[in-house]
Each structure stands twice: as structure tokens, then as C-alpha cells.
Wavefront OBJ file of the C-alpha trace (Angstrom):
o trace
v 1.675 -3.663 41.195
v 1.791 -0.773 39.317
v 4.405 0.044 36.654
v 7.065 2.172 38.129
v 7.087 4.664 35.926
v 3.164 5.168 36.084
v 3.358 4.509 39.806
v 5.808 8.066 40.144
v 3.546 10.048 38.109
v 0.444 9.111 40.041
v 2.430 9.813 43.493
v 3.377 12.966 41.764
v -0.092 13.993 41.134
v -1.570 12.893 44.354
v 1.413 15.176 45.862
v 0.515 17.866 43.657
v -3.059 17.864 44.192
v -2.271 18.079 48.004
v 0.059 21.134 47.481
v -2.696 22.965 45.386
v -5.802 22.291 47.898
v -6.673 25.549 50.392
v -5.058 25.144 53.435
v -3.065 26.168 56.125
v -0.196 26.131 53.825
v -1.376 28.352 51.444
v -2.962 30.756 53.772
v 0.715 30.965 55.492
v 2.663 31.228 52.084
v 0.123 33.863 50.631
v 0.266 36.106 53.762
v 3.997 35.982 53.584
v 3.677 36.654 50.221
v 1.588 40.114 50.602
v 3.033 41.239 54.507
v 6.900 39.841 54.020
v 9.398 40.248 51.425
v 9.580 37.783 48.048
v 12.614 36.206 49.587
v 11.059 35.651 52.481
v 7.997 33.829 51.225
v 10.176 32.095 48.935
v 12.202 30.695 51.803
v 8.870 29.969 53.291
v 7.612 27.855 50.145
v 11.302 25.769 50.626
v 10.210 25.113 54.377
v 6.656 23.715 53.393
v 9.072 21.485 50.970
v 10.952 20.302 53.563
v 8.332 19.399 55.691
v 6.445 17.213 52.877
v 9.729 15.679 52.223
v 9.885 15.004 56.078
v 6.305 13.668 55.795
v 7.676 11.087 52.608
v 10.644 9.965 54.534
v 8.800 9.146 57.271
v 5.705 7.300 54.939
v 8.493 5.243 53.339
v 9.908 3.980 57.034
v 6.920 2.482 57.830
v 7.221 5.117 60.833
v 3.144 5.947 59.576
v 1.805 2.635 60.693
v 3.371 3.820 64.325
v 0.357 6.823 63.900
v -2.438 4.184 63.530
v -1.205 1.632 66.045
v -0.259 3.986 69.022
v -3.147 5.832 68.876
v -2.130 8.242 72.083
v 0.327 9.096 70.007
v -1.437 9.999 67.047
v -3.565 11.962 69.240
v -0.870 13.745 70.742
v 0.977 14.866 67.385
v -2.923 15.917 66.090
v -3.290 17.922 69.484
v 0.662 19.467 69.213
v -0.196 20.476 65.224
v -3.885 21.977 66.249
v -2.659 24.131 68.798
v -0.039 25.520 66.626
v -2.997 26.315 64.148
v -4.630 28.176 66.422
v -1.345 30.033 67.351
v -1.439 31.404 63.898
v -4.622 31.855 63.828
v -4.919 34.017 66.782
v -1.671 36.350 66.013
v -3.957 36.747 62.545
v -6.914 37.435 64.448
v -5.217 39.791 66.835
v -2.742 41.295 65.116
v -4.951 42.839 62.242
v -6.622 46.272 61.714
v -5.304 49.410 61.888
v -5.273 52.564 59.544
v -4.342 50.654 55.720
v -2.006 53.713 54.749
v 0.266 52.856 57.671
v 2.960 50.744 57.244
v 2.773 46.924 58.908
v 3.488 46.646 61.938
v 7.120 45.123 62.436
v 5.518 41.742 64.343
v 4.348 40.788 61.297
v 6.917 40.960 59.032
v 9.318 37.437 58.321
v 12.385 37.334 58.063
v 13.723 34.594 55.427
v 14.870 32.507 58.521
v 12.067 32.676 60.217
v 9.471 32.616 57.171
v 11.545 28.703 56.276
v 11.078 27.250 60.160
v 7.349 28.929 59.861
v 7.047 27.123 56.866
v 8.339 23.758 57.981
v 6.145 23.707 61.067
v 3.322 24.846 59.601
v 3.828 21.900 57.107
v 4.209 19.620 59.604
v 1.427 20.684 62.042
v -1.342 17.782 60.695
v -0.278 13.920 61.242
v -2.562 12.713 59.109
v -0.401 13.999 55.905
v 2.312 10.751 56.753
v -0.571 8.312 56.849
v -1.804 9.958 53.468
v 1.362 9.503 51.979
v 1.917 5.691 53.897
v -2.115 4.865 51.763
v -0.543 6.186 48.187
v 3.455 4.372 48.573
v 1.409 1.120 49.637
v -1.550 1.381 47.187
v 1.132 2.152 43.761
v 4.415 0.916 45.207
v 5.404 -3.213 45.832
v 6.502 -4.389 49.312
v 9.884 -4.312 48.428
v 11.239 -1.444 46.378
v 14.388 -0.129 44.791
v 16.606 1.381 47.894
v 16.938 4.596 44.983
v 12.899 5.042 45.468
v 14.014 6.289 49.320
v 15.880 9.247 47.769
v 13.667 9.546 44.906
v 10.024 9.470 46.365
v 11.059 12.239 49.501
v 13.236 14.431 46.782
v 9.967 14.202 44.378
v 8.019 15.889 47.377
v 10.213 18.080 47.957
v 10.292 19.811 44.387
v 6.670 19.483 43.970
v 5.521 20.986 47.030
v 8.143 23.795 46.997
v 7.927 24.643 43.596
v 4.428 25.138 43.295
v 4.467 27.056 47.071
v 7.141 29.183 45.360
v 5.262 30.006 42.351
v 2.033 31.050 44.974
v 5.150 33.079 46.659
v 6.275 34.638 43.816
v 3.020 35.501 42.152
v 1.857 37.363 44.961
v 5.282 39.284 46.168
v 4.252 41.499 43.573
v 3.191 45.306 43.878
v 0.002 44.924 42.308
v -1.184 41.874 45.479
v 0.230 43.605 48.208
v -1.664 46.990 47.610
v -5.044 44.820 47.757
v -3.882 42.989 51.120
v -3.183 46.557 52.391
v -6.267 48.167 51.445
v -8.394 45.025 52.962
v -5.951 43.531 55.388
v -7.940 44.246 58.462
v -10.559 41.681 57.037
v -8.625 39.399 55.052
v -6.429 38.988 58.034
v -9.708 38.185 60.069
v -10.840 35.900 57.389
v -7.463 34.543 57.288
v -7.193 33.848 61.106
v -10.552 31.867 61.137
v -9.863 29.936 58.742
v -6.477 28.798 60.501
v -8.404 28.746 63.989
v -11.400 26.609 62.312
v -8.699 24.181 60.432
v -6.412 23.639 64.231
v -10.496 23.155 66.346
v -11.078 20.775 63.199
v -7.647 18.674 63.387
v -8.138 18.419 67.559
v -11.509 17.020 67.550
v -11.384 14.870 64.303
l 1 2 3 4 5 6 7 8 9 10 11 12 13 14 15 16 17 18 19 20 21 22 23 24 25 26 27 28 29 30 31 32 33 34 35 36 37 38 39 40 41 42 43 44 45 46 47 48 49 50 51 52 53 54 55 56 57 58 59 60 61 62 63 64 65 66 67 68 69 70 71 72 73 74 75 76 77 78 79 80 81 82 83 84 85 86 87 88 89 90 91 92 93 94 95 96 97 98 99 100 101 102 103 104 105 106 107 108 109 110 111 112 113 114 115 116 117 118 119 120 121 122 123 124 125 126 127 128 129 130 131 132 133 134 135 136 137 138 139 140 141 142 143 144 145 146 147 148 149 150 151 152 153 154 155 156 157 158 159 160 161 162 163 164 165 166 167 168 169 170 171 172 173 174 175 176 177 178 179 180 181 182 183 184 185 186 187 188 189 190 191 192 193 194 195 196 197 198 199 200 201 202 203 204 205 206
């Protein structure tokens, strides 16, 4: 086993790494960013927290092993998140164009409530993030840890995942992004919507 204390920062900077890679989740928190309001996106980068703490929780109940050995199951939860990919997707797809000097259309503006549970879900839409976390706990962890690690470990997602989504969030709630997303939304919103469509086709079939 692993020394604890080396074992946290490795789990820290697999989590990290996971936060930073292009994905759904960034494609949601930077379009919030640009087309919402800062609080909004920020509430948004506290629901993507939520979701990997979710995804930690359930890694540490063993509740990931349940994805591999029920494999309907698994297949269901990878069908349920690809589908709502390709939700998002499409209202990116569709919902883009019009004249850039108008103002957005009200449909795709979030409000903070909305922006967290968009967030969350969006989060929580691939499966395959539990049995990532289930590998890393049982490659650095022992059998039987400290009952603190099952506050620590999901609390440790938490921050890192919503801290670094809120720094995305409030980056590009500035003036400066939001004039380029409004000059070029019609195709950044296309590119955008593709991308989430491609990632959802990608996460059914796999």
C-alpha cells in the first residue's frame, strides 16, 4: 500500500487531471460562462462538484463493482447519460444562429438554480467516472481504511472539481469572452453541440 499521505495527493491529481480534460463538463461550464450570468456558471461549477463527489461516495461503497457485475445495468445508466448528451447537444445545435448584435434568446439563458441541477446531471451523465474512481481508491488505498477517508476522499472531489470548474466560470464571465461568443456564437454553438452529440453517440455505443 501506498503511504496515505502520498496516496491523497495522487487521488488528488488523478481528480484534477479529470476536471481539466475537454469534455462535456467544460463545454457546459464555458457556455454558461459566455450565454449566463457569473453567478450562474459559478453555481454551475458547484453542481459538477457535487456530482464528482456523488461519483466518490459511490466509488468508496463498493456500489462501482455493481456497474461491472450487472452489466444491464451499466448499460442502462451509459444509455440514460448518452441521451442526455445528445439533449444538450441538440438544444446547442438548434438553438444557435441568429443576427450576433441581438441579444440571446431567453431559452438560453440559466438561471443559478437551474445552471447547479444542469451542472450535477451533466456531471453525472457517464458511468464510467465511478468505476474510474473505484480503479484509483483500490489501486492507492488498503482494503480497509480510516472511516475519516469516507468524508475526506468525496469532500477532496468536491473542492477539486468545483474549484477548478469555478475558476473556468469565472475566467470567462468576463466582458472581454462573452463579446467573442457573441460575435461567433452561431458556430461555436454548432461546434459546441457536436461535440456534446459526438461525446453522448460515443458513451451509447462504447
Amino acid at each position: 500500500m501506498t503511504d496515505l499521505p502520498v496516496a491523497l495527493l495522487s487521488i488528488a491529481g488523478a481528480i484534477l487531471r479529470g476536471a481539466m480534460s475537454p469534455g462535456p463538463s467544460f463545454i457546459m461550464i464555458v457556455r454558461t460562462a459566455v450565454v449566463s450570468s457569473r453567478l450562474s456558471a459559478l453555481s454551475a461549477a458547484l453542481g459538477m462538484g457535487v456530482g464528482c463527489m456523488i461519483f466518490a461516495a459511490i466509488a468508496l461503497a463498493g456500489l462501482h463493482s455493481l456497474l461491472t457485475l450487472v452489466p444491464w445495468l451499466y448499460s442502462a445508466l451509459k444509455m440514460a447519460g448518452g441521451i442526455y448528451l445528445l439533449w444538450l447537444g441538440g438544444n446547442m445545435l438548434f438553438r444557435s444562429g441568429g443576427n450576433p448584435a441581438e441579444p440571446l434568446a431567453s431559452a438560453s439563458v440559466l438561471r443559478p438554480g437551474r445552471a447547479f441541477l444542469t451542472g450535477m446531471a451533466t456531471q453525472l451523465s457517464n458511468p464510467n467516472t465511478a468505476i474510474v474512481f473505484g480503479s484509483i481508491f483500490a489501486a492507492l488505498l488498503s482494503q480497509h481504511i480510516s472511516p475519516v477517508l469516507y468524508l475526506v476522499l468525496p469532500a477532496m472531489a468536491f473542492a477539486i472539481d468545483a474549484l477548478w470548474y469555478s475558476l473556468v466560470a469565472w475566467l470567462l464571465s468576463a466582458s472581454r469572452p462573452r463579446q467573442v461568443y457573441l460575435r461567433y456564437r452561431t458556430w461555436l454553438d454548432k461546434a459546441g453541440g457536436l461535440v456534446l452529440g459526438y461525446l453522448g453517440l460515443r458513451l451509447i455505443l462504447r
